[in-house]
N, C-alpha and C positions, 0 to 999 in steps of 0.2 A: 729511527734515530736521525728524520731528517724531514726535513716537511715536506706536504705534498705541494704546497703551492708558495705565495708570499706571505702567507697570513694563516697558515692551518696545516695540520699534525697530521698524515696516514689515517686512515681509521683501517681495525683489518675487522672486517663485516664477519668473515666465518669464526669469529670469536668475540661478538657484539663489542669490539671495543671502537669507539665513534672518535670522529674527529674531532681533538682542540682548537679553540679558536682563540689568535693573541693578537692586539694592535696596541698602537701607540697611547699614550696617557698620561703625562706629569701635570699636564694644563687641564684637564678635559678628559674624557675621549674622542679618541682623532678616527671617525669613522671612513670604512678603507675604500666605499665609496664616498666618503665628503658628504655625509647625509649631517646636518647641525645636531650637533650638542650644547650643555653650556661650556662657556670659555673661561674658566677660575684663572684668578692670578698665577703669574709664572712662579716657580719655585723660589726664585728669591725672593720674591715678595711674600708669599708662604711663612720660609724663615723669619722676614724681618718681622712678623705677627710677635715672634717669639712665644706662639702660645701652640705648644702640640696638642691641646684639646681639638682645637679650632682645626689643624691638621687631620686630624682623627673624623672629624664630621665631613670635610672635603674629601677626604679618602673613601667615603661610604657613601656621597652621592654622584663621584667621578662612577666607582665601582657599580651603583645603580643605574645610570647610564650606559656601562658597560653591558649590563644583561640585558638589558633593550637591544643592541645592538648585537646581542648574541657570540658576546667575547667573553670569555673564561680568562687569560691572562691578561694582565693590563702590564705592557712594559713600561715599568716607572716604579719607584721614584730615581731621579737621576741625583747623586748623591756625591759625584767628586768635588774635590775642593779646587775651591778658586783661588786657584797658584798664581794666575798676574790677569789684572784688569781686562788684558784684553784677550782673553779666552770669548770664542763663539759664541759659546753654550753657557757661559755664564747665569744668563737668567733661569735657563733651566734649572742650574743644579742650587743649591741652598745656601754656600756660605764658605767663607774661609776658615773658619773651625772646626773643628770634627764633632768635636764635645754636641754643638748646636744642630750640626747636618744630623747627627747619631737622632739628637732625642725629638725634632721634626719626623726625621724619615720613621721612627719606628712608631708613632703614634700614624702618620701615613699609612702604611702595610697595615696596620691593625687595624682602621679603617675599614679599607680597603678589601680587607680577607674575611673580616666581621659577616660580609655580603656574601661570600661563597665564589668569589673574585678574585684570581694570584694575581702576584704582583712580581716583578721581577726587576731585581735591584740593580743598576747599572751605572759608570761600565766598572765591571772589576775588572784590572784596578790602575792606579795612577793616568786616568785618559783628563788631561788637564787642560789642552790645547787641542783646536783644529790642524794649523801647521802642521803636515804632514800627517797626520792623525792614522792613515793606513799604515806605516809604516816604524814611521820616530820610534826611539826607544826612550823610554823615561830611564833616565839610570841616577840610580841613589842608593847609599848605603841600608841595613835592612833595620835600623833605626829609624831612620827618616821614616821610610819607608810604612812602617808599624805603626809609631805615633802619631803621623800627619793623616795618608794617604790609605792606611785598610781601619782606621780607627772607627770610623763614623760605620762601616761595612761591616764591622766587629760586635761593636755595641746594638746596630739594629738587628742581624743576622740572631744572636743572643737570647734578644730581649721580644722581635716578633713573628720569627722564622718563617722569613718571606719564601712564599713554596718555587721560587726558580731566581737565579742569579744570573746575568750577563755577562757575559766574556768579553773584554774590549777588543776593538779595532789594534790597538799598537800593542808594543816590546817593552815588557818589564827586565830592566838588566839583559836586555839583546835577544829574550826570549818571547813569544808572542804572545799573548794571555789566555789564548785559545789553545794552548799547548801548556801553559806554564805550571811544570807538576810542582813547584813550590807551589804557588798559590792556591792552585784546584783540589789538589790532594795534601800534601803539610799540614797547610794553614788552616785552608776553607775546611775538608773533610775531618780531618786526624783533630785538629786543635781544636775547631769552634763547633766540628760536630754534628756539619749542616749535614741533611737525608733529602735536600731538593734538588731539581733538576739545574742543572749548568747548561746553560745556551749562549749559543754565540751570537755574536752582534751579525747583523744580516752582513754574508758576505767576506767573515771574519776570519773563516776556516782558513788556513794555512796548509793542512794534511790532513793524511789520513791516522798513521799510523800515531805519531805523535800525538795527535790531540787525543786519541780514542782513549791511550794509555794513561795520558795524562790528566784523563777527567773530566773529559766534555761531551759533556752525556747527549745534545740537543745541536743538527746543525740547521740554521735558519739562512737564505729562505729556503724553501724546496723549487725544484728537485733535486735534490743532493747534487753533489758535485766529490766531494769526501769522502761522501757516510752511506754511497752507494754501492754500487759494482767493485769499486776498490776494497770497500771495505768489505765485502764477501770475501775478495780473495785475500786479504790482509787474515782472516780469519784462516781461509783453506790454508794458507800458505805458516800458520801456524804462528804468523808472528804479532796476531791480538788472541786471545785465548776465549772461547763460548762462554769461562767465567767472569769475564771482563765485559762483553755483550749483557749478560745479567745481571751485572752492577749497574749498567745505565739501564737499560729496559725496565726495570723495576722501580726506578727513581720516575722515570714518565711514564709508567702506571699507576703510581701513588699519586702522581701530579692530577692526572684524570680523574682519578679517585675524589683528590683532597677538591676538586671544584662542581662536582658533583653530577657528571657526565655518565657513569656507572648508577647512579641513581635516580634516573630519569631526569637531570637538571633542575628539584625543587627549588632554586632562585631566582626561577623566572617569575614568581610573585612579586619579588623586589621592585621590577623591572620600573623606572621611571624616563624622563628626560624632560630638561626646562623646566623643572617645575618650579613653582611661586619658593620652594621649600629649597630647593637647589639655587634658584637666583640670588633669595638669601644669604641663602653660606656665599657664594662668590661675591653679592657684594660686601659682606662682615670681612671677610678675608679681606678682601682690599680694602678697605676698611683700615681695619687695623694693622695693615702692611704699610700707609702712608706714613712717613718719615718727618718731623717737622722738623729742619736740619738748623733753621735760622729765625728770628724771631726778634726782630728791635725795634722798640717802640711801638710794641703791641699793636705792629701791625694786623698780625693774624688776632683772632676773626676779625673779617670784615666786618665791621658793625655798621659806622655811618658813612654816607655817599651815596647818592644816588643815580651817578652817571657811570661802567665800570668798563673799562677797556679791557677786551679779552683777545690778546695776539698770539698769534702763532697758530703753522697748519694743524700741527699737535691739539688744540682746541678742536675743532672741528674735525679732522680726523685724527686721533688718537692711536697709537701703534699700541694694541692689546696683549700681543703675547710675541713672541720671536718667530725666526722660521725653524723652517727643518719640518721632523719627523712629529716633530711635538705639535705641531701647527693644527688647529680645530676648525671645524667651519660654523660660527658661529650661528646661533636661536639670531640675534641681535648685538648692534653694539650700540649702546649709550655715549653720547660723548660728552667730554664736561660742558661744550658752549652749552648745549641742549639742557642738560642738568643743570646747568647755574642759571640759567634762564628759567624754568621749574625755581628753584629754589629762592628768587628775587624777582616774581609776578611783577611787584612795584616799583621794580628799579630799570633804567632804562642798562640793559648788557647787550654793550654795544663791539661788534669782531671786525676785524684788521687780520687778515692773511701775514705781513706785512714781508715773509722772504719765501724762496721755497726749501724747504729742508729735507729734500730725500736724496738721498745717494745715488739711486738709481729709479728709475720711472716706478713709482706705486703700481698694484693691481688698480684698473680700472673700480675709481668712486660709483656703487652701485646707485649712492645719489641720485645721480645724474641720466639713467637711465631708466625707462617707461616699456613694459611690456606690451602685449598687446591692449591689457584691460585698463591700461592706465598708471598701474601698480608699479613701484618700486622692482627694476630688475627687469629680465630678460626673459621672454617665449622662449622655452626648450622644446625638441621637439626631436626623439630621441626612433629612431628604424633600425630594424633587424638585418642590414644590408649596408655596404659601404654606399653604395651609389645613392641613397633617400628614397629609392623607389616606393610607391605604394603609400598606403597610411601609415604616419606613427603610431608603434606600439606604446608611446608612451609621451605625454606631456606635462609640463609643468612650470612654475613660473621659477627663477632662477638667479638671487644676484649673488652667487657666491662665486665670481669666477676665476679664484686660485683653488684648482683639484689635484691632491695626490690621492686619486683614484677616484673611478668615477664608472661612470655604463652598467654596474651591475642592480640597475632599478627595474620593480614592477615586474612587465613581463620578458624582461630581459636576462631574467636572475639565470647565472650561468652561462653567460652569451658571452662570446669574446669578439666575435666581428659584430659593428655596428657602426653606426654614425649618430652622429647630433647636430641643429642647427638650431642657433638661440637669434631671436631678431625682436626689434624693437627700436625705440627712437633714441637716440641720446642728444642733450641738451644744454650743450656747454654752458657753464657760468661767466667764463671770460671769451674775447676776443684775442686772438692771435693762432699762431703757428700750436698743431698740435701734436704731437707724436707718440705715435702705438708702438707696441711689441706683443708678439704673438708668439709663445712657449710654446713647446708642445712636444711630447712623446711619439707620436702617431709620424707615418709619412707626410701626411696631407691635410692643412689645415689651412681655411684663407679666413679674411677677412673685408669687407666691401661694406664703404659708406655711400649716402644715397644711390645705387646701382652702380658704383664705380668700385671695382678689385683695387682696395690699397696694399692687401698682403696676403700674395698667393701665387699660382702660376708657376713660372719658372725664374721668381728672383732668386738672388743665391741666400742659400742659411749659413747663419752662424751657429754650432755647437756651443752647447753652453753644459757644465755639469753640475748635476742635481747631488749633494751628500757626497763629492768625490765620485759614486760611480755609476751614476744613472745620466747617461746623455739626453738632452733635450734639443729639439729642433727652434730656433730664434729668428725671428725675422722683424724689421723694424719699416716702418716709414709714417710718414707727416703729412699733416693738410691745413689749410687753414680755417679756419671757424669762427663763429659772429656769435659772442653771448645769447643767449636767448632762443634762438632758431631752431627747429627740431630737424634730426637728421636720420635718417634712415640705417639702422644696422644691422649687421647679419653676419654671423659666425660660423663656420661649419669646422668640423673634426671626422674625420675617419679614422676608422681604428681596425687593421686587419686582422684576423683569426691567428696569423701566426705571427705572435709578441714569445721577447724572452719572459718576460712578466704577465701572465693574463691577469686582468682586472686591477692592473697596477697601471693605470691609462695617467697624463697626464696632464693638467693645462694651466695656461696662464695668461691673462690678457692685460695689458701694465698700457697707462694712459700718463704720460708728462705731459701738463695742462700748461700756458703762456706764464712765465714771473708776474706776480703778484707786486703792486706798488707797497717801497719801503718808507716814500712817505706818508703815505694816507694814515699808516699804522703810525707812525711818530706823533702826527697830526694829531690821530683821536688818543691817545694817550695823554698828548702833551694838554688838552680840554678835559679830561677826566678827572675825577675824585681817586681813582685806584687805577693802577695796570697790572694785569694778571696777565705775565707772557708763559707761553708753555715754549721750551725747548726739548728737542729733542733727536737722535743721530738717524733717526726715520726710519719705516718703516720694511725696509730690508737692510739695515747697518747692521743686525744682532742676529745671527744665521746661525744653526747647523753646518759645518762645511767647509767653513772660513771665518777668521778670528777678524777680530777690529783690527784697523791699521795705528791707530792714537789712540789718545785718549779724548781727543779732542770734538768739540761741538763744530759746527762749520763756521766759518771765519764772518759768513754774514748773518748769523745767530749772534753770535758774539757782539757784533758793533750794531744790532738791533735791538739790543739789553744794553751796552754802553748808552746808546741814543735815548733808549726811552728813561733810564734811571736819572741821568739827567733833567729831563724836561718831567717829569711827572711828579708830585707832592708823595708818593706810595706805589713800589713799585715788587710786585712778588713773580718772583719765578719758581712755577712747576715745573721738574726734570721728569719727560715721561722716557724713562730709558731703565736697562735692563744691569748697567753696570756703571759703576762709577763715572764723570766727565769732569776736565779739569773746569777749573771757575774763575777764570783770573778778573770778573766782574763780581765775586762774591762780597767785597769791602761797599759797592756801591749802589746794591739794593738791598731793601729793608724786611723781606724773606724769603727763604728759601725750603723748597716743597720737594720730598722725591716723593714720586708718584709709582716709579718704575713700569712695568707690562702687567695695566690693572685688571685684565678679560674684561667681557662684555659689560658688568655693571659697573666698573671702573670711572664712568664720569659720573653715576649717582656718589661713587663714596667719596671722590674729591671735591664735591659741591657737601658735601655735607660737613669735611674738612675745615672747608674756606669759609663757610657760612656759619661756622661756631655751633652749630648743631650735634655736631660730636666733636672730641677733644682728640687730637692725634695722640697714637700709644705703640708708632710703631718705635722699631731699634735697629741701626745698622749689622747686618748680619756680615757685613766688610766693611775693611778699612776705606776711608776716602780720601787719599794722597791728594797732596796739592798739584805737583807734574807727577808726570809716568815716572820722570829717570830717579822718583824717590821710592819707587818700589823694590821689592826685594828680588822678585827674578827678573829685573830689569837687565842685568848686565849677564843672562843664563838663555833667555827669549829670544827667539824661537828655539834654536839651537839644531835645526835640523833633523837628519837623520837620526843623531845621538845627539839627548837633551840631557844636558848636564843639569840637575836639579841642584845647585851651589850654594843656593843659600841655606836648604836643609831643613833645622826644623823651625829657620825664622819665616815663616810665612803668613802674612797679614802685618798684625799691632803685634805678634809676637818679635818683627823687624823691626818695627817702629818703636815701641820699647826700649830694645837690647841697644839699638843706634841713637835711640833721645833724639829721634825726628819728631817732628810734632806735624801730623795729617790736618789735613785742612779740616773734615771731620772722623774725630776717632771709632774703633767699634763698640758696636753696644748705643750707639748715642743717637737719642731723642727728645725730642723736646715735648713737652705739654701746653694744656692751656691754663693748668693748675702748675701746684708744689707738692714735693712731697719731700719725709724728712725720713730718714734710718736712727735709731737711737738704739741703747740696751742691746750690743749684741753681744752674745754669750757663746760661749763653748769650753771644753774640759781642756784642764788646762795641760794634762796629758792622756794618752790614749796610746795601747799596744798596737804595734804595727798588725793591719789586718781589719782593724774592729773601724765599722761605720759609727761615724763619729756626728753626732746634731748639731746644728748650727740654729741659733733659738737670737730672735730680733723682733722690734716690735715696728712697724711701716705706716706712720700716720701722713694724710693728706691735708694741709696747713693752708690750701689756699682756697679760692673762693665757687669752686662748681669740682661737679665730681670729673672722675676721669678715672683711666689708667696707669701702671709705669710697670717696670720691670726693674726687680730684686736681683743685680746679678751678683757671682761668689766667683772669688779668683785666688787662686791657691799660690804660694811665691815660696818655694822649693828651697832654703836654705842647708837642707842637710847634704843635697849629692855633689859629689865634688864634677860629675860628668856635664858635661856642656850643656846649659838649661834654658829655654827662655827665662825671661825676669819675673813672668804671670802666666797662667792659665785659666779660663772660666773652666768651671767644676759644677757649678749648679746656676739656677733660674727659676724665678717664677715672678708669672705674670699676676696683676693684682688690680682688683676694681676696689675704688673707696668716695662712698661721697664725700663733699667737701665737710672738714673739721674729722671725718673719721681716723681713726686707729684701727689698727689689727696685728695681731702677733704671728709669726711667720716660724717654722721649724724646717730647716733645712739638712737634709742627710747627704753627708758627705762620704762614700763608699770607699771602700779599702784601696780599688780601680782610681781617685781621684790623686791619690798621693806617689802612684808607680810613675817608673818609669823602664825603657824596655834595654837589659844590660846585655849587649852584645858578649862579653866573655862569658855571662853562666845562661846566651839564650834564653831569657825568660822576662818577665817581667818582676821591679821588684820594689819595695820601696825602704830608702834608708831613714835608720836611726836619725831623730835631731830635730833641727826646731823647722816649723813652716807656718807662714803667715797665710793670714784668711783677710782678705781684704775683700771688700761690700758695697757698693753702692752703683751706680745706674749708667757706667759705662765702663771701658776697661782704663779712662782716666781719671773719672769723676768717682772716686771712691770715698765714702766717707767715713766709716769704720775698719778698724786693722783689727786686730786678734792674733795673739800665738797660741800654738801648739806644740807640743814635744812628743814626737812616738819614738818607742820604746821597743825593743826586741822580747817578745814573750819567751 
């Protein structure tokens, strides 16, 4: 009931039951040595596909990955709603709607498990925020609570009964989730009926006694801390019961069971990684997760010009997926300059740096650096010993140098004391002042350019914390450098035998290169036929750990899209970022692109965007306020210790709505490079409360190339007298039609779309009386209404 290590389950040998094995997963898999997978679009971007097919094929070749990698669970999908913009984890999780997170995540898990691969659903429940994230308590009425925040965990738990659940880090109503016997046993067990195992989030346990009782079958990581020697004696001592030990031990027997560990692991046939077939789905997913938010005077596609300015460090390097636990170590990353140069052979695409945009010093550009053979990246060069003595056991070439987790290669497998030392040349692009930072888990780690120790010895470290509770060792310092010149480098890491974590090693090498000239980029913009600027809040602004501080871009992003909209005939910006950014430049360029955290093939799908090669079909799966202080937990955020959840169940456009704010862009809303039109929509004109009810429409595409849109259905509640939003979405489908085509569309509307959850008779219910069915392709662009009247049978 407690792992034996960070990443894996007891096995007890004198009863052949073998070890489980679980790692990280929404994006990828996050292998626990850092060995590459592919890097799929983050979960928002997922969502904004608005297509769970497409979910469903990403969930089956993450999980295929997974058995390569020799994981049985894959923790993911991350499924809470996006309570205010500037949540951490945002790009992780799917959406401000439950309805949308629900029918994403459970085509996900189905994926997913299709493979012989768990999946485990997290964090249950209300974890909406980093702020405080160990401790805060979400506090909300047990309405809110039902309809917002376990809804999406209700309908997937239901419909694809993912074989293990998450326990969160915080306090639901003051009580810890890894304890909370409403939730683990009420709700989750008695009501929805689950039979999987309940695992806490690494580090989550609280107790012994309380959580054993209350349902939390799984304590992560190992070696116990709860679920060990205490809980023997919590047992002897009479006050957990041997029948209560059998209720969970049974649950992570069936888990072993359901992944096929008990049957010699037939899934390792599955087994793939990168393949042409995987690159695919992540780039389709990004794909069709692109947003075209703006579009005037048919700017987009670029058709003619042959000169195109592409700005911004976002071009060129590209922030693919967020950090944290989700973080992959990517086959490759594509970036759009490379790709739109690919897709315009004949056109001169010409780049401009023009600000720098990172919050904090990037992981060293593997760009930039040359191993021994010449190659892209870094000589590794890994020994059985701290000291390097002797030959290595092991080499290899290496530009991936952010590791959560690393050392357990080759012939090392198993080894906890060792060393590494990666060398090779790096080869600045620019001239000036440079400055490193050197992360690291370990005691001892330096760094030295051409023969000279820049970070090492005995300068002093700065603590820095990884997720809130993993310390890392930080050291910084500067040199200066001459574009072009090659420089000698060389990295070591020592890693001792005795870690609280074995093979939980860490590292991180982060390069702030000289500012880049703001007019060179004005300059080629302002001689251009197009300016294609990428913005974005950089490449550690969207974390695990810690929420955004604004909502805002940085202030010379800003007046470097003011500058160039001015001077340039056609001026479009790509938002590569994870969560909404205010735009107070949006009136003065001519489009506007989100791109969000596209993984690795992410600059093939927004060159094929921009280049009219495919038609955008994503949908905002959130609202996009125009400031923060229009959002609805704005005057609730942070909230501390105890987080007053205030505004309830207006969360997103359900706020925006009830208030008659109008969002700079609403949800649901995307643009094409076609039309499409809703006509004939039908339904009964009454219907007994209970009976799923059809929604019948016909969807023709009116304009001149094919494409896609999304059918969306929103239900507008006039019969309950209880406090209501004004709309809900209730159904969706995505839809391909080439130009001039028609197609007729049947939409089932469940008993579940017209409830609501009535705190006096505890249940869910739905009343007598009339409700509107409104239709079309965001939750403000509706073009067909319809009533209905249910009836008490």
């Amino acid at each position: 009931m407690s792992g034996k290590d960070f990443w894996s389950l007891r096995p007890i040998e004198r009863l052949g039951i073998p070890s489980l094995n679980v790692s990280d997963g929404p994006t990828g898999l996050r292998s626990t040595n850092s060995d590459p997978a592919t890097v799929f679009p983050v979960g928002v971007a997922l969502a904004a596909t608005w297509n769970p097919g497409l979910a469903h094929r990403m969930g089956e070749a993450i999980a295929r990955e997974a058995i390569a990698y020799n994981v049985d669970v894959l923790l993911a999908p991350t499924i809470n709603i996006q309570r205010t913009p500037l949540g951490g984890r945002n790009f992780e999780s799917y959406s401000e709607d439950p309805f949308l997170a629900g029918e994403i995540a459970t085509l996900f898990v189905q994926g997913v498990q299709s493979q012989g691969v768990g999946t485990s659903l997290k964090h249950f429940a209300a974890n909406n925020q980093e702020h405080d994230r160990m401790t805060g308590s979400s506090n909300m009425g047990e309405r809110v609570l039902r309809e917002m925040y376990l809804s999406a965990f209700e309908a997937t738990i239901r419909r694809a009964s993912p074989w293990s659940v998450m326990s969160a880090y915080n306090r639901i109503n003051g009580t810890y989730a890894s304890e909370n016997q409403f939730l683990l046993e009420q709700v989750l067990r008695k009501e929805w009926d689950y039979d999987g195992v309940v695992v806490s989030d690494w580090g989550a346990t609280k107790s012994t006694i309380g959580s054993v009782n209350a349902g939390l079958d799984l304590e992560m990581p190992g070696p116990g801390r709860f679920y060990a020697e205490s809980l023997k004696m919590a047992v002897a001592s009479g006050e957990v019961s041997p029948a209560k030990i059998d209720e969970h031990v049974e649950r992570i027997l069936k888990l072993i069971e359901r992944v096929g560990l008990l049957d010699g692991n037939p899934k390792r046939q599955r087994a793939a990684v990168n393949t042409a077939e995987h690159q695919t789905v992540a780039r389709q997913v990004a794909t069709e997760a692109i947003v075209l938010l703006k579009n005037e005077n048919n700017a987009l596609p670029i058709g003619t010009g042959n000169r195109i300015a592409v700005i911004g460090g976002a071009a060129h390097r590209p922030t693919i997926q967020g950090g944290g636990s989700s973080q992959v170590s990517p086959y490759r990353i594509i970036s759009p300059l490379e790709a739109l140069r690919k897709a315009w052979p004949d056109r001169e695409v010409l780049y401009a740096q023009g600000v720098d945009h990172e919050v904090r010093a990037p992981v060293i550009d593997y760009r930039l650096l040359r191993d021994e053979n010449g190659e892209e990246g870094l000589t590794a060069r890994y020994y059985d010993n701290q000291s390097l003595d002797g030959d290595p056991v092991y080499t290899e070439r290496d530009w991936r140098l952010l590791k959560l987790g690393f050392g357990k290669v080759g012939p090392l497998q198993g080894s906890t004391a060792f060393a590494v030392e990666w060398s090779g040349t790096l080869i600045p692009e620019s001239t000036g002042a440079h400055e490193f930072m050197l992360s690291h888990s370990s005691p001892e780690a330096d760094l030295t350019i051409d023969g000279v120790t820049l970070i090492g010895g005995e300068m002093p470290i700065e603590r820095e914390k990884l997720f809130m509770f993993l310390t890392l060792n930080a050291r910084s310092a500067g040199c200066h450098m001459v574009a072009g010149q090659s420089y000698a480098l060389r990295m070591r890491y020592r890693q001792p035998a005795d870690t609280d974590f074995p093979g939980f090693n860490l590292l991180k090498l982060s390069l702030r290169t000289p500012p880049p000239s703001v007019q060179d980029a004005i300059e080629l913009a302002s001689t251009s036929d197009v300016a294609i600027v990428f913005a974005a809040p950089g490449t550690t602004a969207e974390t695990e750990g810690e929420d955004r501080k604004d909502m805002s871009l940085s202030k010379d992003q800003v007046e470097l899209i003011e500058s160039i909209s001015a001077r340039c005939r056609k001026t479009i910006v790509v938002l590569n970022s994870g969560s909404p950014v205010e735009m107070p430049w949006a009136d003065h360029v001519d489009a506007i692109v989100q791109m969000w955290l596209p993984g690795q093939e992410g600059g093939y799908a927004i060159a094929d965007i921009l280049s009219g090669k495919v038609s955008p079909s994503g949908k905002l799966p959130v609202t996009f306020p125009r400031i923060y202080r229009d959002t609805p937990s704005f005057l609730h955020y942070p909230g501390g210790r105890q987080v007053d959840y205030g505004e309830g169940l207006f969360v997103g456009y359900r706020y925006f709505d009830k208030m008659e704010i109008e969002p700079l862009f609403p949800f649901g809303h995307g643009l094409t490079y076609t039309r499409f039109e809703i006509r004939d929509v039908s339904i009964p004109a009454k219907a007994a409360l209970g009976d799923t009810v059809r929604l019948s429409l016909n969807v023709s595409n009116t304009g001149m190339r094919a494409g896609q849109d999304t059918v969306q259905v929103y239900i507008e509640d006039r019969a309950t007298r209880e406090t209501r939003p004004l709309r809900q979405l209730k159904s969706f489908e995505k839809i391909f039609l080439e130009a001039g085509e028609s197609t007729s569309l049947s939409l089932d509307l469940g008993a579940s779309a017209f409830t609501h959850y009535d705190i006096d008779e505890g249940k869910w219910l739905a009343t007598p009386g009339s409700y509107l069915i409104h239709v079309g392709f965001s939750s403000v662009d509706l073009r067909q209404t319809i009533e209905i009247n249910l009836y008490a049978d």
